[in-house]
N, C-alpha and C positions, 0 to 999 in steps of 0.2 A: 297322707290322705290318698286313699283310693281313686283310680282315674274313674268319670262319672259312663256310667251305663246308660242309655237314652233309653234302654228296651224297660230295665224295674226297675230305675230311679222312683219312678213316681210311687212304687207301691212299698217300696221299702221305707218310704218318707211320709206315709199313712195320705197322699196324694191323688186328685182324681187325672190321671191325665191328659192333655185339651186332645179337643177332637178337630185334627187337622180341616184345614179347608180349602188348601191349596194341593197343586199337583205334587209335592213334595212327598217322595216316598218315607213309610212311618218308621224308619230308623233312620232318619236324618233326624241332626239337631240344632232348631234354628237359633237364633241370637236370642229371641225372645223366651223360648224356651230352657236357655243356658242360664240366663240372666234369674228365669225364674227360680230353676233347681238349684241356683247358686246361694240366693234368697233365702231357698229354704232351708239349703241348709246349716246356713250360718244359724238360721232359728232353731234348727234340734240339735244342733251340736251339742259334743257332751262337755259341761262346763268345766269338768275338772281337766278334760285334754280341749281345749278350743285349736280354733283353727287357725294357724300361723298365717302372719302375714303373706309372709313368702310365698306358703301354698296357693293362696288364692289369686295371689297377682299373676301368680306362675301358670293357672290355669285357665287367667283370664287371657293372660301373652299367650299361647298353646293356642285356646278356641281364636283369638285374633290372629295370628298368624296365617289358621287354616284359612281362615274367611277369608284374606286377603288374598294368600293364593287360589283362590278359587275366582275372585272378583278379579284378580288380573290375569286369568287364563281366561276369564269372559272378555276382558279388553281388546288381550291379544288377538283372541277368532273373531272377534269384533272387526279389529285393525286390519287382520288375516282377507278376511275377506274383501274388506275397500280393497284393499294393495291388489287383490288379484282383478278386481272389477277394471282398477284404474291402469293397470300396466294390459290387460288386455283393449281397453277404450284406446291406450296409447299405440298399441301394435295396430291395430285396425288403420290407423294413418297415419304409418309407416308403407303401407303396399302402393305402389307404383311411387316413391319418393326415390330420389338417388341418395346415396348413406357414400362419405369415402372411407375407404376400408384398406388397412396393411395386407400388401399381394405384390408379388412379382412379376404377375400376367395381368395381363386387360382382356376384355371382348372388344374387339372391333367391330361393329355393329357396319352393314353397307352404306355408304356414304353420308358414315356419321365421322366424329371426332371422338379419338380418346383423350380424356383426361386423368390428373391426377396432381399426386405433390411427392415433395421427398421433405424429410424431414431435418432441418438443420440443429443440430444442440447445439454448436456454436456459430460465429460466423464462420463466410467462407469467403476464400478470394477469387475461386471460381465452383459451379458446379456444371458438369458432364451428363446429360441427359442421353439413354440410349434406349432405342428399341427395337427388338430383333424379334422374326418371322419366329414358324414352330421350327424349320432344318439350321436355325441360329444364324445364319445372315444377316447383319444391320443392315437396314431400312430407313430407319431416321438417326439422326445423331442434333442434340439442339444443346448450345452449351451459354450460360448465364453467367455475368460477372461477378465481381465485387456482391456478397447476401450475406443479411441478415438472420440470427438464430429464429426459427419456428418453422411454419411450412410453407416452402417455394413451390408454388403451381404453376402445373404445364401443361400444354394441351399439344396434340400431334392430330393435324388434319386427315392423316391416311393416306397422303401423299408417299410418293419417294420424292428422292433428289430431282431425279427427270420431270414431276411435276405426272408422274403415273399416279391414277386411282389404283391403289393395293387392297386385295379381297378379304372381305370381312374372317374375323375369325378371333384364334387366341394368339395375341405374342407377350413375350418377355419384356419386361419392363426394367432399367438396372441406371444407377445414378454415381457419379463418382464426385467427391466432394474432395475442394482441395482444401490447402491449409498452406500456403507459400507451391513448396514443391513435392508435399508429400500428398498423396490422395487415400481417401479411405471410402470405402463402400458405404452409398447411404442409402437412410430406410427411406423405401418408395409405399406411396399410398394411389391406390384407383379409385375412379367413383364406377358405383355401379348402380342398377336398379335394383330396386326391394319388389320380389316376383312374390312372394309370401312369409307368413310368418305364423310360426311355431310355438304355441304355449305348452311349459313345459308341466310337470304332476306339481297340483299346488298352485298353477300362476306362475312356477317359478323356471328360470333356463327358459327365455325368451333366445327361439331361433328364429332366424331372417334367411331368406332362401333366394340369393340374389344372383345376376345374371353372370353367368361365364367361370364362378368361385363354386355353387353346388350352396352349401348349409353353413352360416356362422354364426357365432356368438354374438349378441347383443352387446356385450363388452368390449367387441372388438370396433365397433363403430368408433369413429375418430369425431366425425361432422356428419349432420342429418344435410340438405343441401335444398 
């Protein structure tokens, strides 16, 4: 069987064909107009070659398929667009929130406190907190016993040893995780503040533009705080 013409269906089939009333441009072919030309033509079919089963389910699968993709790309931009409404409702307060983020460096803000964490995958028997100026000089050194796997947080007043206020600024961050007597380098995390945020083409590639790091990834947030 011939695939169905929407344009001279109607007039090959001695048909008058409806007169749209919707905004539907008039080569489109709706359900109800498929349903009709389907009707009809099982009625003028020629008796001696009727029309297969097959064929008709065939064409009925085909026109449903399309519909259905068409009905779930409406879903989709449907769905498309809450997601972009709701991830930017959620960006919007994000700004001035602290987020902790994987970094090696901190801002030291003037007589504030840095914080942070490092990350344990297993326990530890001890871990080595250290944090050193921008010419690499340690500054603080703060070491913890006997931990737990997940994340051990610490905070460094801005002190030194002498009990001196040290000037605001970037330093290095760096953690040594033991395991009896062998030590391994562990992942450190800083909190910082969310100065703005970035929506990317789409809603999507959400950036946060946070204090002392520049530009990062929404992915990369560990904790909102």
């Amino acid at each position: 069987m011939n695939d169905i013409d929407s344009k001279n269906i109607y007039t090959q089939l001695g048909l008058n064909q409806p007169v749209k009333t919707d905004a539907k441009a008039n080569d489109e072919l709706g359900q109800a107009e498929f349903l009709e030309l389907m009707t009809a033509q099982l009625r003028f079919q020629d008796p001696l070659q009727p029309m297969e089963n097959g064929d008709f389910l065939g064409q009925m699968a085909q026109f449903g398929t399309v519909n259905g993709i068409n009905d779930l790309n409406t879903a989709f931009n449907t769905m498309s667009s809450s997601f972009q409404s709701n991830q930017a409702l959620q960006a919007s307060t994000l700004v001035g929130r602290r987020v902790l983020v994987p970094s090696t460096s901190a801002l030291l803000n003037d007589g504030e406190s840095l914080n942070g964490s490092v990350e344990l995958e297993q326990s530890a028997s001890k871990v080595v907190i250290t944090v050193k100026n921008g010419a690499g000089q340690l500054v603080h050194r703060q070491e913890s016993g006997v931990q737990q796997a997940g994340l051990l947080d610490f905070e460094w007043n801005g002190l030194d040893a002498d009990g001196n206020r040290l000037p605001g600024g970037q330093y290095q961050i760096g953690a040594e995780v033991y395991r009896g007597a062998e030590a391994t380098a562990g992942s450190t995390f800083t909190v910082v503040d969310v100065e703005s945020v970035t929506l990317g083409a789409g809603g999507q590639d959400l950036t946060l533009s946070v204090s002392g790091l520049g530009e990062i990834d929404m992915s990369q947030v560990r904790k909102i705080l």
